[in-house]
N, C-alpha and C positions, 0 to 999 in steps of 0.2 A: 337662381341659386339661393338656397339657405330653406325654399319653400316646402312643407312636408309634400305637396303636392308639385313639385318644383320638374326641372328637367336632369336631376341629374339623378331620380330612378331610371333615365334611358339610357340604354349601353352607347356608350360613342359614336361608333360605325351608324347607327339608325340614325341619331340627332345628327350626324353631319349631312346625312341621307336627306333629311326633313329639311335642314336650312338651304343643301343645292337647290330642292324642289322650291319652298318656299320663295330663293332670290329668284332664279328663272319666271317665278310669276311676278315679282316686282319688276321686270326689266319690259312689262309690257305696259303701258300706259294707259292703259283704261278698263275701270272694273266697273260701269256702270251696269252689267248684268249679271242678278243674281243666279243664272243660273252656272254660267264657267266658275266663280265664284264657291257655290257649292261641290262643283265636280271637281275643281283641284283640290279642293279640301279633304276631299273623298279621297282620289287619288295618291297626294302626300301620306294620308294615313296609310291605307294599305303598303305602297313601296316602302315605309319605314317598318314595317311588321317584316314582309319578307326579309329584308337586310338584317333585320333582327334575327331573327331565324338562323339564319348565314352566318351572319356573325360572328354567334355563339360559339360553333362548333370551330371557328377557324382562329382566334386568338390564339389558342395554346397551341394549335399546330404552325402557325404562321411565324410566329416567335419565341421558340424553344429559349435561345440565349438568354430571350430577357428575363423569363421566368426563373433560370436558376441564377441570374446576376440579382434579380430583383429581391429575390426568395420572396415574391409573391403571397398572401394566402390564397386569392382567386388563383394566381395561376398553377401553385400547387393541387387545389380544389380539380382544376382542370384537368388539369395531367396523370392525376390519379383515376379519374371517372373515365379517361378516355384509355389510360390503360386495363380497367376492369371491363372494357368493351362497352361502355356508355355511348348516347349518341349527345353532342355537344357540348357544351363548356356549363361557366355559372354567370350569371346577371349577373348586377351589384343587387338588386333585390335579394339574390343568392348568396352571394357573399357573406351577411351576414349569418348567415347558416353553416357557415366551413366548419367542417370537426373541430373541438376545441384543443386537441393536439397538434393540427395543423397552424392554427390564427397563434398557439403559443410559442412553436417551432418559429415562426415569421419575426414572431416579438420579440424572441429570444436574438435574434440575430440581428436587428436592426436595435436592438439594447447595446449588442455587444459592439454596433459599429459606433455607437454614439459615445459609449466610455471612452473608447478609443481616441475617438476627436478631442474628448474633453479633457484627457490626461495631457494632451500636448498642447492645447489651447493658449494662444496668447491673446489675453484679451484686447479687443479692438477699441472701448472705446471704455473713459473711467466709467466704472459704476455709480458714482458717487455727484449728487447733486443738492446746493443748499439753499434756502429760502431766510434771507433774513427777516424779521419785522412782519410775519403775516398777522392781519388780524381774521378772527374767524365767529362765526356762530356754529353752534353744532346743537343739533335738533335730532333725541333720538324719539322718533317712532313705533307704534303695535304696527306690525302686518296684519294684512286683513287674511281670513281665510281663504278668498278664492285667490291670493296671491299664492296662497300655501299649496292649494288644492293643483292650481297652473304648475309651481315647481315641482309635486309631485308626479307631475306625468313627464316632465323633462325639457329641456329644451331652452328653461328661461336665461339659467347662465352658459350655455354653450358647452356643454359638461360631456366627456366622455363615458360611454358607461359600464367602462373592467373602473370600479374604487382605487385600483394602482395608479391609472394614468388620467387622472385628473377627473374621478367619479364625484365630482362636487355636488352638492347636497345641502339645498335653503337650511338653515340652523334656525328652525321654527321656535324655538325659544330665545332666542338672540330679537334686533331691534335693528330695524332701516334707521340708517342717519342721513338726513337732510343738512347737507354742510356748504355754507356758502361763506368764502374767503376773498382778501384784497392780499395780495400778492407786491408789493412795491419795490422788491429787489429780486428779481427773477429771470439770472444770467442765463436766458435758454439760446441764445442765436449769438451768431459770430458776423464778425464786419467780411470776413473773408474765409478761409481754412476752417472747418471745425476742429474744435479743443487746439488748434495750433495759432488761429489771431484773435484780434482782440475781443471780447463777449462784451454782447449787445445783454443792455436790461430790456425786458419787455413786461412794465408792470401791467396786472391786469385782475380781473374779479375773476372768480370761477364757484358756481356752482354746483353741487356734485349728488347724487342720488346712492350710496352705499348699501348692497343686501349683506348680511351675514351669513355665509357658508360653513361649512364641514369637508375634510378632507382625513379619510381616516382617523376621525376624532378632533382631529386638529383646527383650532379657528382660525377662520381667515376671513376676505371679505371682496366682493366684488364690486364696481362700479358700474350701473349700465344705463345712466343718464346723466349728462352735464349740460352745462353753457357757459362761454366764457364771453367776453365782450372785447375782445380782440381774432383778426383773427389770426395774425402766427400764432398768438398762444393757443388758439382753438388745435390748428393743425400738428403744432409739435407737440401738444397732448395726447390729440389720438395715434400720433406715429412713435412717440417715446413711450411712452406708460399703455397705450389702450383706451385711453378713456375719452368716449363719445361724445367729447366737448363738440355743441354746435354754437351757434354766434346769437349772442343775444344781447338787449341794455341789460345791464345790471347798476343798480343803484346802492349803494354801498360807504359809509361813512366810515370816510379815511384819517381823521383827524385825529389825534395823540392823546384824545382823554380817555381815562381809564373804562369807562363805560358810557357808549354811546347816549344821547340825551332829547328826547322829542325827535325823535329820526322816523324813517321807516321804510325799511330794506324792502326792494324788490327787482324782480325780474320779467322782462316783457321780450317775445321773438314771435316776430312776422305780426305784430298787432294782437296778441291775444298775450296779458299780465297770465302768466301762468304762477310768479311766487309772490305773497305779499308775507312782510313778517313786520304787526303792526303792534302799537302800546308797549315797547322793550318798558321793562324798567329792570332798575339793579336788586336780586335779591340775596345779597351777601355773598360770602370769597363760594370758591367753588371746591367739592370735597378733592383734594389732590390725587386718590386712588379714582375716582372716576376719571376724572381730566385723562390719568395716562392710558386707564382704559380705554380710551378714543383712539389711542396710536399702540394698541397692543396687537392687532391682527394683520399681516401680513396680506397688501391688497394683489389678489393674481384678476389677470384682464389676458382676454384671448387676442384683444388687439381689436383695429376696427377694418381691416384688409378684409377680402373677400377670397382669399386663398384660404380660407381656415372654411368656407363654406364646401369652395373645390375640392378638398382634401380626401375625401373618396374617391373621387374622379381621376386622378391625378396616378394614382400606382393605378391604373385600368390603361397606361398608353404606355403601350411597347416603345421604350425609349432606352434601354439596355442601362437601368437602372431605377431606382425610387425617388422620389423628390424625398425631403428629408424627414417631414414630419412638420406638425403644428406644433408652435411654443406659445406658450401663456408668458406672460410678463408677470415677474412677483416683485413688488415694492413693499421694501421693510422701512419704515420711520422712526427714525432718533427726534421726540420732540423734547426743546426744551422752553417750558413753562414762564411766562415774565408775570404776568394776569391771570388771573382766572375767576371769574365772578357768576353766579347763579344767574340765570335771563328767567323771567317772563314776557311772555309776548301771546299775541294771539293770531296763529297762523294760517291763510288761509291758500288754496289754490285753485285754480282753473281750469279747465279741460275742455281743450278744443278735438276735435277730429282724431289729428296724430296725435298731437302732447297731450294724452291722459296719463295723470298719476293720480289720482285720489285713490282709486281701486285698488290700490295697491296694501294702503293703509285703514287697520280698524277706526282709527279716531284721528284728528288731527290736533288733538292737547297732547303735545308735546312729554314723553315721560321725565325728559331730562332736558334743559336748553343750558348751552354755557354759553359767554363769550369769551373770549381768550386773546389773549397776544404770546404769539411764541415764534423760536424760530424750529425751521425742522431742517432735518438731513433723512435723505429721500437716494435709497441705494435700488439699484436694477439687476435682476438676476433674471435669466431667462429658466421655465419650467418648460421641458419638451415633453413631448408624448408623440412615440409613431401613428405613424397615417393607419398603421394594420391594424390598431386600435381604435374600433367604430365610434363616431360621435354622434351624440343626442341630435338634432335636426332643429337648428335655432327658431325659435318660435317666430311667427313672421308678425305677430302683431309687435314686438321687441325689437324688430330689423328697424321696423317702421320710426317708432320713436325714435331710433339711435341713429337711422339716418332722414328723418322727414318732418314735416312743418307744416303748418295751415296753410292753407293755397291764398294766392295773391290776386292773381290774375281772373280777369271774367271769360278770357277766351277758351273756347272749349274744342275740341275734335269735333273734327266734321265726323259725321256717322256714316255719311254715304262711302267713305274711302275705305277701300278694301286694298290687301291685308293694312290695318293696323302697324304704321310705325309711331315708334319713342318721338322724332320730332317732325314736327308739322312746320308746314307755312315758311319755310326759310328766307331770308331775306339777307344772301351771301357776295359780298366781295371777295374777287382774292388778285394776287397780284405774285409775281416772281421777282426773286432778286438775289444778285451775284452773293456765294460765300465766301468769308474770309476764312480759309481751311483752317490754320493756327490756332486762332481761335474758337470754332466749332469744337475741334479733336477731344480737347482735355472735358467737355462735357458730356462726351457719348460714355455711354457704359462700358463694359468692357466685354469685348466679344464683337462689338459694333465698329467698324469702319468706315470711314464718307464715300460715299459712291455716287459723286457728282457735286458740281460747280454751283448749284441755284437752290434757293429754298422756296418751299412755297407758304405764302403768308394767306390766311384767309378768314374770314369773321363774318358772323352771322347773328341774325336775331331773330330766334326760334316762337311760334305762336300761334299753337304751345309747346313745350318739349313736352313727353311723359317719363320722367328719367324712372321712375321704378319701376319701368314695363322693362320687366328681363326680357333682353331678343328680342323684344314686338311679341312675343306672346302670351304674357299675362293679363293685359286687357284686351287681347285678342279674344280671351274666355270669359271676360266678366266688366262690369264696369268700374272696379275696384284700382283706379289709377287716382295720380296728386298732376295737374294740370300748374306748370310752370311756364314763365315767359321771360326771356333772358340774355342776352346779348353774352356772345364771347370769339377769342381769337383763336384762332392754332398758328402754330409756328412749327411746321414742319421739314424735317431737310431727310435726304435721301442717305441710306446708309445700309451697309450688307451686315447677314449675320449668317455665318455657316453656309456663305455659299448662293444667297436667298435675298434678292432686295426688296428694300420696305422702306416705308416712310416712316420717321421715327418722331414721335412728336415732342420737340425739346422742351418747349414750353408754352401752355395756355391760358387765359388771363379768363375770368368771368364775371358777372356783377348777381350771381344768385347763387345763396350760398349752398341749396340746396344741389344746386347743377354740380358746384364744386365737392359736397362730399361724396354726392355717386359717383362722380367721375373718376374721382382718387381712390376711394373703396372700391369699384367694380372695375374699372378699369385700366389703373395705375396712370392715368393722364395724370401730368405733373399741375394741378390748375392752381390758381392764384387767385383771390380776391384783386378785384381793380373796379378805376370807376371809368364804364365807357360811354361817350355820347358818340351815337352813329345816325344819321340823318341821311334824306334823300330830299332833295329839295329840287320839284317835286317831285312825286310820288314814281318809285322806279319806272322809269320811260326815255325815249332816246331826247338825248340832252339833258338829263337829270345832272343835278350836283351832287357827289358823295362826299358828305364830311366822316371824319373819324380821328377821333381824340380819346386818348387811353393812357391813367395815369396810378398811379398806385402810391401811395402813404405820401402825397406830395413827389414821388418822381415822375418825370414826365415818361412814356416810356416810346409812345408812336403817337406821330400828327400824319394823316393820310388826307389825301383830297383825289379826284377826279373827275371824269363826266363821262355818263354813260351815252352808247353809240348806235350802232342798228343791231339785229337781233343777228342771235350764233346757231349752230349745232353743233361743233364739234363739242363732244362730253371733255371734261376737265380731269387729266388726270391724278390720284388722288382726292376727288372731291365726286366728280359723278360719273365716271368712266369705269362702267362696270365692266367692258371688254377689252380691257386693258392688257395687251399683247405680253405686257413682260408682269415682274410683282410689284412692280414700283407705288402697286395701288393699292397695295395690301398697307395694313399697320401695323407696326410694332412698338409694345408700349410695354413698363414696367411694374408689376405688380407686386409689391405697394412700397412705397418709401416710408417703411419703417426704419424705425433706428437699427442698427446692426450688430448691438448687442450681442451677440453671440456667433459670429459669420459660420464659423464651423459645420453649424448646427441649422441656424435660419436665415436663410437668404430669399431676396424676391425673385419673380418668375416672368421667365418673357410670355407675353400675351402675343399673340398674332390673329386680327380681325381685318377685314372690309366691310368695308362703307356699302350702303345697297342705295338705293336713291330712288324719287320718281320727279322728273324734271316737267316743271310747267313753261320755264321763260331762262334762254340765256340771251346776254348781252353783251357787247365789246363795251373796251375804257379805255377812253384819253387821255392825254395831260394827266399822266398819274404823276403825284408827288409825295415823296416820303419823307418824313425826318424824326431822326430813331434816335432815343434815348440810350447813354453808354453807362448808367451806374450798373453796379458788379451785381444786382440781385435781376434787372432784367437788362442783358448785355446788349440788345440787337444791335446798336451801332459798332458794336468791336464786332460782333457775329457777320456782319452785312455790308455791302459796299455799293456804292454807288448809289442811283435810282431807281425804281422797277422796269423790269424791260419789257413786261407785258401782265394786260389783266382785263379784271371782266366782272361780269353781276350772272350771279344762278338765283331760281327761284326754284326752291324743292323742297318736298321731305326725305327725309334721313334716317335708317335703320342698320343696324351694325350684325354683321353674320361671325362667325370662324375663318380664317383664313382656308379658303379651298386649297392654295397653290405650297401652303406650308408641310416640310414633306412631317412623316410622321415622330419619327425620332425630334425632331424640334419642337413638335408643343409643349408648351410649357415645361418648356426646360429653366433651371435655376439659372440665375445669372454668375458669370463664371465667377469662382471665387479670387483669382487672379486678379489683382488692381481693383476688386470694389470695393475696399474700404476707403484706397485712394479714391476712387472716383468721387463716392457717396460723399466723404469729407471736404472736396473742391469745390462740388456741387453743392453744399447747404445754403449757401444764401439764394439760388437760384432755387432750389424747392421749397425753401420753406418762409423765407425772409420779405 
């Protein structure tokens, strides 16, 4: 998703086509010959052509209703060609081609449904958030040319392209600001309730990479690189405001004199110093029209979800209505001024692999540097624009930074395994245990109901994942993947939605932060930073020892132990049981826990995938022993009761498909608007704390 080359030029029906074909070959256990190999490959493409074919011509006739509830432009597109005696429908390639009367008629009506929402609108949560005591530096920048050259073909800020609905446009005479701030009083989390108990401070440094846009003449300004050195505050950044805080040290003098003195600010993530800001010294007060020009432009951000990538795809499924449309998040800032002093410094940066910035900048002599102390007020308005309205195609080297990082690890994919999956080499426990219903209920979503007695706990340590390989097929075509190695859990309980059971994954913990923001961004997994040690002592075999300790900002949250037994086959449901008789194997997860700002208008969407797997080694487990931690942000001892009542060791890789068994009107459907603001509010310290 988001790639100009990506899969979401393929009409639906075909790519669901390709992924049947593609799991049926993963379900066979050995690809050592190239030549079956070649010939499914062969095969897969063609059967996706015919269905393509097929397809086309069967949407508008298969689903009339949806099209005149949808008011489609494709399906209008359709409908008209097929009554002028045409033979089949339009691609989304097509799409973009609709008569510009039709794409306006659709706009028009999907305009008219959103005034509508927004005249009765009660807002859900305050807009209104305040920072006291920040201190900052701000560093404005020249853009370089081929940054100018890159935004003039589109793509870099995520810009729609009718100028009405968010036709953004680099403001090539404007200046990148490099702003890196400390934060000491910054109520973003709550002990309990959001906005109803008590607010947690979460001080921390941030960051921030600013372009200056245009918007019908109008300035504004986008953010599309951060790092902050915590990580709630990393995550309630990118899910409140948009902005692509990743986790990094940052080194930053906090101290209360009015100008920092022999210091020297930087920034380091994954091993590679990407900011240094060295030699400050003070050169007098700062002119106070520049200062407020810093906080004159209104920052809009698309958000860091992966549903704004979908957003074409999305009115393509006959689901007897539209999802709602993509909103940008606009942040206006009230700052006010205590300090303000002239900086010199001399700045320097790094570039590794993913995190290049220099490219971006003519010169790195600063046109302006200040330092400041101020506080600000920081208000949240959401900017919609309909789905009918085509978006630029996010440039994939800008996905990359905003979600990736120098690689860590030496292990690499094996080259002889065919097809190509995201995680290699698994080294999985999992284990069952009784739920405490009461307490499970209030954290399902809404729509979601428990549909059984046991959850299944399971944790592995992947080596390597490739989490940016979309589907298993992005480095299935090139060698262009980031090789990660990473330990983490699921915590999944069983739960229906419309009908349809699925595994729903409450909560999972991970120790790489990279795991955690694909996971969150592409797949609404709710994941968490934690630190786990997982050992086998020795090396998984019968009578092995499994340790596991997993604990997060100092809470403990699960101590596991066992011993591994003789070998199994029966596949694990939920984890490697791809013929799994009922959907209980299927997943469903939430895409994205953004803030809900605006429910009316944007809410997240249910995802429904299966796990695809290739199993090298299963094992039974003894003597399991669990003891679960009960604070309110990871609950499992209220969630859970007693001890496990069964479990085991998998050794696999792991690729994730579309849910086959999901009927059609279900995918990616909005989460009901009924009880998700309660829900999302109950839930904050569990997703984000």
């Amino acid at each position: 998703p988001g790639s100009r080359d990506g899969w979401l030029e393929t009409p639906w029906p075909a790519y669901c086509t390709l992924f049947v074909v593609r799991q049926r070959l993963v379900e066979l256990h050995h690809f050592s010959m190239r030549t079956m190999a070649c010939a499914a490959a062969v095969a897969a493409i063609l059967l996706m052509l015919v269905v393509d074919a097929m397809a086309q011509g069967a949407l508008a006739t298969a689903f009339p209703e949806y099209c005149r509830s949808a008011a489609s432009a494709n399906c209008l597109a359709m409908s008209e060609a097929q009554a002028e005696g045409k033979q089949g429908g339009v691609s989304m390639l097509q799409r973009a081609a609709a008569p510009d009367a039709d794409r306006q008629r659709a706009l028009a009506v999907k305009e008219a449904e959103y005034s509508a929402a927004r005249e009765s609108l009660d807002k859900a949560l305050p807009p209104l958030r305040t920072f006291r005591g920040v201190r900052m530096l701000s560093m404005l920048l020249p853009m370089s040319q081929a940054l100018k050259d890159r935004a003039a073909k589109g793509g870099i800020l995520f810009e729609h392209t009718d100028p009405k609905h968010g036709g953004f446009q680099l403001d090539v005479d404007g200046f990148a600001e490099l702003r890196v701030a400390h934060y000491p009083d910054a109520q973003l989390g709550w002990t309990g309730t959001a906005f109803e108990s008590e607010a947690v401070n979460i001080p921390h440094s941030l960051l921030s990479l600013r372009l200056p846009m245009l918007q019908d003449g109008k300035k504004l300004c986008q953010t599309i690189f951060a790092l902050a050195d915590n990580d709630t505050a990393m995550v309630i950044h990118r899910f409140s405001s948009g902005v692509p805080a990743k986790l990094a040290n940052i080194s930053f003098p906090v101290d209360a004199a009015p100008f920092p003195k022999d210091v020297q600010i930087n920034a380091t993530r994954r091993g590679l110093e990407l900011f240094q800001a060295r030699g400050l010294s003070d050169a007098g007060p700062a002119d106070p029209a520049a200062v407020q020009d810093l906080f004159s432009r209104p920052e809009v951000n698309y958000g860091t979800e992966w549903t704004a990538a979908m957003s074409s795809m999305i009115d393509m499924i006959p689901r007897g209505g539209a999802h709602s449309g993509l909103a940008y998040k606009m942040m206006t800032t009230q700052a006010v001024v205590t300090n303000a002093r002239e900086a010199k410094l001399d700045l320097a940066l790094a570039d590794g692999a993913v995190e290049n910035l220099t490219w971006m900048f003519a010169d790195l002599t600063p046109i302006q540097a200040v330092w400041l102390d101020v506080d600000l007020e920081v208000t949240t308005t959401m900017k919609p624009v309909p789905h009918l309205n085509p978006l630029n195609t996010m440039d994939e080297s800008m996905l990359r930074l905003r979600e990736g990082g120098e690689q860590q690890t030496s292990k690499r994919k094996e080259p002889w395994k065919f097809p190509k999956m995201s995680f290699d080499d698994g080294d999985a426990i999992w284990f069952r245990i009784k739920i405490n219903a009461d307490k499970v209920v209030p954290n399902l979503p809404p729509g979601l109901t428990l549909a059984g007695d046991e959850a299944l706990l399971w944790t592995v340590r992947w080596q390597p994942a490739d989490v940016v390989n979309a589907w298993g097929l992005h480095s299935s075509l090139s060698e262009d993947y980031l090789d990660i190695e990473n330990n983490e859990i699921w915590i999944v309980v069983p739960v229906e939605y419309k009908g349809v059971r699925y595994g729903y994954p409450i909560l999972l913990l991970v120790d790489e932060d990279i795991a955690l923001l694909i996971g969150l961004d592409i797949a609404g997994l709710p994941k968490k930073m934690a630190n786990i040690t997982y050992t086998f002592s020795p090396k998984p075999s019968r009578g092995s020892e499994v340790s596991l300790s997993i604990s997060r900002n100092g809470r403990n949250v699960l101590e596991f132990s066992g011993r591994l037994t003789g070998k199994t086959e029966e596949p694990v449901a939920g984890i490697n049981d791809m013929q799994c008789p009922t959907h209980d194997c299927d997943i469903l997860t939430v895409v994205s826990k953004q803030f809900p700002w605006d429910p009316d208008y944007n809410r997240p969407l249910y995802l429904e995938v299966k796990t695809a797997t290739r199993t090298f080694e299963q094992r039974g487990m003894e003597d399991l022993r669990a003891t679960l931690g009960t604070a309110p942000q990871e609950p499992l001892g209220q969630w859970f009761a007693g001890q496990p009542t069964a479990g085991g060791y998998i050794r696999m890789d792991l690729d994730t498909l579309p849910s086959p068994n999901t009927p059609m009107e279900n995918l990616l459907r909005e989460v009901d608007k009924e009880g998700y603001i309660a829900w999302w509010k109950t839930s904050f310290p569990l997703l984000y704390m």
